[in-house]
C-alpha positions as CSV (number, residue, x, y, z in Angstrom):
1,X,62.2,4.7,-70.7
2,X,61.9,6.8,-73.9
3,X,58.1,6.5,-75.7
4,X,59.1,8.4,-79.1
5,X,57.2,9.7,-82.1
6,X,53.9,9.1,-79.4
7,X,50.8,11.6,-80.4
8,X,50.7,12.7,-77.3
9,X,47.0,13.8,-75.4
10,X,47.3,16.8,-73.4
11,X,44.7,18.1,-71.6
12,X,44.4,20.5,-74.4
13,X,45.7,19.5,-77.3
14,X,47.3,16.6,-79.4
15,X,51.4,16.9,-80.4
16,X,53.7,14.0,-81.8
17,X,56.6,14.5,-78.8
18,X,58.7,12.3,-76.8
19,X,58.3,11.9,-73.6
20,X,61.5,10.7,-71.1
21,X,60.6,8.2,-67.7
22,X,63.0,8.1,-64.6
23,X,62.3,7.4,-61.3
24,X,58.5,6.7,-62.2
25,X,57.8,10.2,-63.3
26,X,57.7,12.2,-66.8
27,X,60.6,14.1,-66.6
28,X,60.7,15.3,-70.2
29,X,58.3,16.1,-72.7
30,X,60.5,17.4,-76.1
31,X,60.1,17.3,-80.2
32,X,63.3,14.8,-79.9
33,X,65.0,12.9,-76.8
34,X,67.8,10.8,-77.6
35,X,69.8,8.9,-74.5
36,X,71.7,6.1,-74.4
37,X,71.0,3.0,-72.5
38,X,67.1,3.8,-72.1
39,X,64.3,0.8,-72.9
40,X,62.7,2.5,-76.1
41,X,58.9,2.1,-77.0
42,X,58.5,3.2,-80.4
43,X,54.9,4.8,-80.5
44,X,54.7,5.7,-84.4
45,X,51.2,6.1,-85.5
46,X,49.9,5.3,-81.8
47,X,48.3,8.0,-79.1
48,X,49.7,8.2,-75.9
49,X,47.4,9.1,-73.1
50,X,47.2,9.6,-69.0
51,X,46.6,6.3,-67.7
52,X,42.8,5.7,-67.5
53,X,41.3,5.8,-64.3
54,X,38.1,3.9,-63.5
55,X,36.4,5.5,-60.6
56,X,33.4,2.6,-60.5
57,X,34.7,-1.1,-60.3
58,X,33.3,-4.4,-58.8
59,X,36.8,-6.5,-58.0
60,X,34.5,-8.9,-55.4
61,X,37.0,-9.1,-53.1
62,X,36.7,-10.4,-50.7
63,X,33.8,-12.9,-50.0
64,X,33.3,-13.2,-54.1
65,X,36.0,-14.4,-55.7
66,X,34.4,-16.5,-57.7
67,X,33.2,-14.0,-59.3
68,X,36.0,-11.8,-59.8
69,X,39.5,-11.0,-57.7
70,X,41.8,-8.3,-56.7
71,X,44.4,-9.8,-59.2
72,X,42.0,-10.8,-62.0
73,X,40.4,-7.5,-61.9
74,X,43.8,-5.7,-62.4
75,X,44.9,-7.7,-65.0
76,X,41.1,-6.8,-66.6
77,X,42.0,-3.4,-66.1
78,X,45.5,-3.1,-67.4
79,X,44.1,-4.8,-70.5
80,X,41.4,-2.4,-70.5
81,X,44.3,0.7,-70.6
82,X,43.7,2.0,-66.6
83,X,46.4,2.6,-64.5
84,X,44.0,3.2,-61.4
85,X,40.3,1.7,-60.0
86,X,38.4,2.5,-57.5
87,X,36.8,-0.4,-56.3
88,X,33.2,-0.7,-54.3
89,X,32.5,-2.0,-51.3
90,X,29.9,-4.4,-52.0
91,X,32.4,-7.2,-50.7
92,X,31.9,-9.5,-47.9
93,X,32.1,-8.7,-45.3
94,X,31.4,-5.2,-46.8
95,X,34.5,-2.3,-47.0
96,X,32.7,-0.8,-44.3
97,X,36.4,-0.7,-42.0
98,X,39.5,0.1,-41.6
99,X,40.3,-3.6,-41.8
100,X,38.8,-4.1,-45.2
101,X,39.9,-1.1,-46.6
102,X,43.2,-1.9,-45.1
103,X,43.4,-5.8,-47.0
104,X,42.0,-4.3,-50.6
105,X,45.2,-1.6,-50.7
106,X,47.5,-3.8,-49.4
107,X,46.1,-6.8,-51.5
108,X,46.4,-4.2,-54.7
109,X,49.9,-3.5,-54.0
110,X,50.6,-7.2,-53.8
111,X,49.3,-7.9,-57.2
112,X,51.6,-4.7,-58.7
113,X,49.5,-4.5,-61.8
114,X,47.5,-1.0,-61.7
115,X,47.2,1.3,-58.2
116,X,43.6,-0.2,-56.6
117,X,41.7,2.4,-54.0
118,X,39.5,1.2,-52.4
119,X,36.2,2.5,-51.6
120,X,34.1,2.5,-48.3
121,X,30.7,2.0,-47.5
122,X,28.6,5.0,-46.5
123,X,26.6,3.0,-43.8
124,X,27.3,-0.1,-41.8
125,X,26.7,-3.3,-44.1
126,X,25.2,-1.3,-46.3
127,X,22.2,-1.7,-44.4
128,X,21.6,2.3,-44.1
129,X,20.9,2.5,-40.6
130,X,23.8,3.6,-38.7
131,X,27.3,5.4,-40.4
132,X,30.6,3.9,-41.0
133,X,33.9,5.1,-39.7
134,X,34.7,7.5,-42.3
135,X,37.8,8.9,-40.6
136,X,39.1,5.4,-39.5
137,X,38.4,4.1,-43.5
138,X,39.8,7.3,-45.2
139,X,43.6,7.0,-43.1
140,X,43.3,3.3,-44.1
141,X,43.3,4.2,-47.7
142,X,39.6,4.6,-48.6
143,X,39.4,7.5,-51.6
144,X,35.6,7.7,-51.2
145,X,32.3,6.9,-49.7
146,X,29.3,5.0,-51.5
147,X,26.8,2.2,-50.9
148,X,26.8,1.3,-54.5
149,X,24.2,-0.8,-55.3
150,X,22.2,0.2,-52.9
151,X,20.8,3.6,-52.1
152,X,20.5,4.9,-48.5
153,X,16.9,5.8,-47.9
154,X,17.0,7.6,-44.8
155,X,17.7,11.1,-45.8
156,X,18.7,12.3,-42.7
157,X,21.4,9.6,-42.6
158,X,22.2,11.4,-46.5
159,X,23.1,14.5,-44.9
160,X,25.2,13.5,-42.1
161,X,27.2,11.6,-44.5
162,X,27.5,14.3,-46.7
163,X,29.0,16.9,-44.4
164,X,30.8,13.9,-42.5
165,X,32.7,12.8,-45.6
166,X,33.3,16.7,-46.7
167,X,35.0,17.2,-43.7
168,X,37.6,14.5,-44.1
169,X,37.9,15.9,-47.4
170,X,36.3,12.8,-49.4
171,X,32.8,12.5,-51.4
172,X,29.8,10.2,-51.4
173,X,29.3,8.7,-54.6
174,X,25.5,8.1,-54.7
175,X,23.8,5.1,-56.2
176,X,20.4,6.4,-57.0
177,X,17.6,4.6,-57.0
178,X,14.1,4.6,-54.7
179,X,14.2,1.0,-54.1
180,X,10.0,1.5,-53.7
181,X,9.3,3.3,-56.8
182,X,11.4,0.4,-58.9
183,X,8.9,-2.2,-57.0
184,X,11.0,-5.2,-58.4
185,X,11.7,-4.1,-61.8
186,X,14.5,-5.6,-63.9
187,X,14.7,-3.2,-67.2
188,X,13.6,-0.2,-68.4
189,X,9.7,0.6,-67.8
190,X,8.7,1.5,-71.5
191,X,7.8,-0.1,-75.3
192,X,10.7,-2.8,-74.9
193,X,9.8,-3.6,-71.4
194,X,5.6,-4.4,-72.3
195,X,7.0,-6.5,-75.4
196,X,9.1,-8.6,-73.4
197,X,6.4,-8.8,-70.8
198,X,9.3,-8.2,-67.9
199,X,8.6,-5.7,-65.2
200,X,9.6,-2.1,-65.7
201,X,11.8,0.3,-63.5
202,X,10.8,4.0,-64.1
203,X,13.2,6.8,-64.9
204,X,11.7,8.7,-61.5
205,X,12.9,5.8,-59.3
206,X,16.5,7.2,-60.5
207,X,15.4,11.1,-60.8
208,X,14.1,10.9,-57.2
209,X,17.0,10.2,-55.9
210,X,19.2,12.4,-57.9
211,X,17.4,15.7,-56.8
212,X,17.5,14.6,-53.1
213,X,20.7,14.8,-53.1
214,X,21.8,17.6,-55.7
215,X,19.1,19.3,-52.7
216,X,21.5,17.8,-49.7
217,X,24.3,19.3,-51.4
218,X,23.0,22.6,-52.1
219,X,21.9,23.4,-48.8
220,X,24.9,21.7,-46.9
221,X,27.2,23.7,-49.3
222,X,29.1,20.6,-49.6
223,X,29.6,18.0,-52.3
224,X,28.4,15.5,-54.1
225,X,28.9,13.0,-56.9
226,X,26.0,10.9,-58.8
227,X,26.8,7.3,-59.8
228,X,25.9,5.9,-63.3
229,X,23.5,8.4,-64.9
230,X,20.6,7.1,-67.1
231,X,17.6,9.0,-67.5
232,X,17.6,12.2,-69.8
233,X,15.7,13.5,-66.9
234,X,18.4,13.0,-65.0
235,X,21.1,14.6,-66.9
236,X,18.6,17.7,-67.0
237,X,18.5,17.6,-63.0
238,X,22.2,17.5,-62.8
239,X,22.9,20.4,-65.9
240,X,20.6,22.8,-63.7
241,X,22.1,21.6,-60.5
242,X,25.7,23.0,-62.0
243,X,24.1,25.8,-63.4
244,X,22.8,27.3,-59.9
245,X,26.2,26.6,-59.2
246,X,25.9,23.2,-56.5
247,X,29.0,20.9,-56.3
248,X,27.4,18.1,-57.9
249,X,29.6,15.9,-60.0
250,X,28.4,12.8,-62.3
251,X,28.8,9.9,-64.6
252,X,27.9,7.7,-66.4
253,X,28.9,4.4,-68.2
254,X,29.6,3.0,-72.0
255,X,26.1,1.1,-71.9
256,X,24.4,4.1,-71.1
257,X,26.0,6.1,-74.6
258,X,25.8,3.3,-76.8
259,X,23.1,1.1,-76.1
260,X,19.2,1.3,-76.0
261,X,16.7,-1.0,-74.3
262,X,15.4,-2.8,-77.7
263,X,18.6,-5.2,-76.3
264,X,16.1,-7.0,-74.0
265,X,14.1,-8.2,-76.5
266,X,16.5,-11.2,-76.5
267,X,16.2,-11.8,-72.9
268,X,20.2,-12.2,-72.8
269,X,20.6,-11.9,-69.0
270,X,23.7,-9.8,-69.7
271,X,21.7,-7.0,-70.6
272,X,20.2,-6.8,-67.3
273,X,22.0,-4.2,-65.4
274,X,21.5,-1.4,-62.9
275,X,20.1,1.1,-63.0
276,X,18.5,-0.2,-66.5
277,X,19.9,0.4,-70.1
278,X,17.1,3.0,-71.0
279,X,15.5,4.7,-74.0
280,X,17.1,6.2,-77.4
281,X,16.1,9.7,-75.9
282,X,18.1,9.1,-72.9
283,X,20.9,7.5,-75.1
284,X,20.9,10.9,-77.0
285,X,21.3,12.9,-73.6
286,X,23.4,11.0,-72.1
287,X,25.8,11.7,-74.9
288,X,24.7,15.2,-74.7
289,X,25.5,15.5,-71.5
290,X,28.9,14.1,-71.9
291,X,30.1,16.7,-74.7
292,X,28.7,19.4,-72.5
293,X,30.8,18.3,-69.3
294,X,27.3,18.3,-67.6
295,X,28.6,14.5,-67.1
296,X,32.3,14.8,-65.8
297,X,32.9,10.8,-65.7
298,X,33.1,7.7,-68.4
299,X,33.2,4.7,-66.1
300,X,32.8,0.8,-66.5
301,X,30.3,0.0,-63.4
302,X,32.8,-3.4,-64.1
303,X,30.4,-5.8,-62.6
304,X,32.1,-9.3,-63.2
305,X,29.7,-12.3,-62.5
306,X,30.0,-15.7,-62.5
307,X,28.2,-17.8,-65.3
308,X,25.8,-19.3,-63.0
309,X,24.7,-15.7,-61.6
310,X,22.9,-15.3,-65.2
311,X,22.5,-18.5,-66.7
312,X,19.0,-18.2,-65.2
313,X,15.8,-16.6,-66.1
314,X,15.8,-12.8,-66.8
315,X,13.7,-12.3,-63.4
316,X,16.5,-14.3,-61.3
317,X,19.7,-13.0,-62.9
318,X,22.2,-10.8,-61.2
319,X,22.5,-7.4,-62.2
320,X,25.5,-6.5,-64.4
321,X,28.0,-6.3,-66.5
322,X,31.8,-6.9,-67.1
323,X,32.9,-3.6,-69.0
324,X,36.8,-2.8,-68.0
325,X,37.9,-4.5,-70.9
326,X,36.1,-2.7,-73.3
327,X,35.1,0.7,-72.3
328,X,38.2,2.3,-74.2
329,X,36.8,0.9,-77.5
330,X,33.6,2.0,-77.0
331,X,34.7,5.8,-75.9
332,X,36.5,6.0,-79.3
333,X,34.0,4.5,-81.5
334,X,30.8,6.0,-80.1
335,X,32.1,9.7,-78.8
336,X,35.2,10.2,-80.7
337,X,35.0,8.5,-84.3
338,X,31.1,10.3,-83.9
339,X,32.8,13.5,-83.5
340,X,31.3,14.0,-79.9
341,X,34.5,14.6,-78.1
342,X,38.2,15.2,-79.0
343,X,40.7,13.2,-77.6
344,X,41.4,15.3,-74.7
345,X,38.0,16.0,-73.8
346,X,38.3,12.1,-74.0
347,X,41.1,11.8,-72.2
348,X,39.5,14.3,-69.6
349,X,36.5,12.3,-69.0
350,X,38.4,9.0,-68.5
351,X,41.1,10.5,-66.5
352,X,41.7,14.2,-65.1
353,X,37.7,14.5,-63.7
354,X,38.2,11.0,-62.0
355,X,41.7,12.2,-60.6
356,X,40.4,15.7,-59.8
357,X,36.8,14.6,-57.6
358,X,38.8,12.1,-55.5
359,X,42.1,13.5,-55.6
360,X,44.0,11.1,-57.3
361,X,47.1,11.8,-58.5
362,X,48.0,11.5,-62.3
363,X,45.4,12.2,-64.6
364,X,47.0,14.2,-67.6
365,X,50.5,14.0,-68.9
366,X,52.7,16.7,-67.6
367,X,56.2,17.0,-66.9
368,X,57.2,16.4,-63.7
369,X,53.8,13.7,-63.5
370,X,53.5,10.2,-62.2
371,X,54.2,8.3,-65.6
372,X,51.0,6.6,-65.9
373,X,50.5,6.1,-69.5
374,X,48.8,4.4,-72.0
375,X,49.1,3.8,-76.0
376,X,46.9,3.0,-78.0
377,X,46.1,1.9,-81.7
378,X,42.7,4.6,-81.9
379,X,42.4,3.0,-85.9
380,X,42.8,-0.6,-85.1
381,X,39.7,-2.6,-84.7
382,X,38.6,-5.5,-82.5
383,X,35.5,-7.6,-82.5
384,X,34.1,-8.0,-78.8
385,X,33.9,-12.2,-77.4
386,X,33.7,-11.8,-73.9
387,X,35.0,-15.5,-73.4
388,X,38.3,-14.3,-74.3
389,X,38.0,-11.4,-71.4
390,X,40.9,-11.7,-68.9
391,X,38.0,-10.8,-66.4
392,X,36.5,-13.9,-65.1
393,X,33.2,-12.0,-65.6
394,X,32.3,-12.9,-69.2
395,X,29.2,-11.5,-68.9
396,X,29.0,-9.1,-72.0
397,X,25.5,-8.2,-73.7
398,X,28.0,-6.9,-76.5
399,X,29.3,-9.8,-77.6
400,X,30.1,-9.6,-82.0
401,X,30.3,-5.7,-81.3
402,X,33.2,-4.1,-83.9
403,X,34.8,-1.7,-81.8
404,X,38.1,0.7,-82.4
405,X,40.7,1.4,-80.3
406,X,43.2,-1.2,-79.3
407,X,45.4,-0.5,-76.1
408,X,48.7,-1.8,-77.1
409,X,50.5,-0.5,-73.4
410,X,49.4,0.1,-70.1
411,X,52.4,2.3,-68.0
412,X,52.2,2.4,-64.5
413,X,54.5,4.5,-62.0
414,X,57.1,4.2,-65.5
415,X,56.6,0.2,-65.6
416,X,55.2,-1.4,-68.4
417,X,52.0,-3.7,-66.9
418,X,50.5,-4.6,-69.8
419,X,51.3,-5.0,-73.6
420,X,49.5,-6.1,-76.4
């Protein structure tokens, strides 16, 4: 395969070159290749970047797939321009074993759309009380450790997953939240919260957690990445945290950078999510954080659900929502076409940090690379109708959203998976 007359992203700059696949890899990068008997994408006017890798996704499983499924998901996500997700292991039974871990690869490779790696639970169940078999999960393909969703509250239990998981040479991703402190909260605890009359979550039930473990991981020496940062408090925790030089890592998610809480006014269960879409001042460091690389990470927190899950009261509703599809639009439009980032700070937020913290490979476009690729239209726009979302989670709170950035091909290992 030749992609020709591609503005190519490099990790530091962009060029118009071509680039030449063989054997699954990028094998030339040139002004001009020319060679008979290759398929040709002609990628005039379009940006070529690394494949995007998602290092946050829901796919449900198994246990859920009414919800979402291993192929559905992929599909979702080669629509949505990735090439790789990381999938948590909120499943049922939960990715707490080699046997689980073991299905979800295999079941990934079975579907042949983008690579899936799976992600094991910290604790057995989830239920924080006693650790999972980290070695057992990591040789059966497991990238990382997490309880995502829900937070493990015996800190003791923290650290000896912490320097467990750094000595198999994979990190916990933390989902931060003192369960307590949120006391049943759905959204936000501030103005929008006390006009819609719906129980608040403070920013401390996130903060909390956050410093307990940027503290694990700076006196273990070891470390440690934070899950879906909201709270500008938060980002100030983490930019410190880096600054006294821990090994904390972080991201965050497109509702986080381009939404504020005023959404809930319209009690649309879509916009219940966790943690909580927050305040314009955490909006604003959020993004801050982002251009500063105090946030490594863009990720989608894809949380597909069925209708039923929020076709109920605002109390009642499950937390989430269904982002694969587009979190590419909103990176351009909110952090690029703003001027916040350049493409390859871009392109290094969506894909070399999430390769580099779980050792992925891919992740930038080099020669010699895995060709995981993607090309997209950056000035093309598209209006968000989550009904027409490959995903069976339609459950968007963005729906009638003008967004830019159309993914017209999604390359993986040299094979074209998806084209507009």
């Amino acid at each position: 395969m030749i992609i020709k007359n591609g503005n190519v992203v490099f990790s530091d700059r962009v060029e118009k070159k071509d680039l030449l696949v063989e054997g699954g890899k990028i094998v030339k990068i040139a002004n001009e290749i020319n060679k008979t008997g290759e398929t040709v994408i002609d990628a005039s006017g379009l940006h070529v970047f690394p494949g995007l890798i998602d290092m946050h996704v829901h796919l449900r499983e198994p246990g859920y797939e009414y919800k979402e499924d291993i192929e559905s998901g992929s599909k979702a996500a080669v629509k949505g321009g990735f090439t790789q997700i990381c999938c948590m292991p909120n499943t049922s039974p939960v990715a707490d074993n080699k046997v689980v871990v073991s299905y979800i690869r295999h079941r990934g490779e079975e579907v042949g759309l983008c690579k899936v790696r799976p992600i094991g639970a910290i604790t057995k169940g989830q239920k924080g009380e006693l650790l999972a078999d980290v070695g057992e999960m990591k040789k059966a393909g497991a990238v990382a450790i997490s309880d995502d969703g829900v937070t493990v509250k015996s800190s003791r239990l923290m650290r000896l997953a912490m320097e467990y998981a750094s000595g198999f040479d994979i990190k916990c991703l933390c989902h931060c939240e003192d369960k307590e402190l949120v006391d049943g909260g759905v959204v936000n605890e501030g103005f929008s919260s006390t006009v819609a009359g719906l129980k608040g979550s403070p920013r401390a039930a996130e903060d909390i957690i956050i410093a307990r473990e940027i503290a694990l991981a700076e006196s273990l020496n070891v470390p440690v990445h934070i899950c879906h940062v909201s709270t500008f408090s938060g980002v100030r925790l983490i930019r410190d945290a880096k600054a006294a030089g821990v090994k904390v890592t972080a991201e965050t998610c497109p509702h986080y950078f381009a939404a504020t809480d005023e959404l809930i006014t319209t009690f649309d269960t879509n916009t219940k999510v966790n943690p909580p879409i927050r305040e314009e001042q955490d909006r604003v460091a959020v993004v801050a954080g982002l251009k500063d690389g105090t946030i490594d990470c863009i990720v989608t927190d894809h949380a597909p659900h069925h209708e039923n899950d929020k076709a109920v009261e605002y109390n009642l509703a499950a937390f989430g929502i269904s982002g694969i599809e587009t979190s590419f639009g909103f990176a351009i439009t909110y952090l690029y076409n703003t001027g916040v980032l350049t493409l390859p700070e871009l392109a290094k937020r969506m894909s070399k940090n999430p390769a580099e913290i779980l050792n992925l490979e891919g992740g930038e476009i080099v020669e010699g690379g895995v060709a995981d690729v993607m090309i997209a239209d950056l000035n093309e726009r598209f209006v968000v109708n989550g009904n027409e979302f490959v995903s069976k989670g339609k459950n968007t709170p963005f729906n009638g959203y003008e967004l830019s950035g159309v993914v017209k091909y999604t390359i993986v290992d040299g094979e074209v998976k998806y084209q507009a």
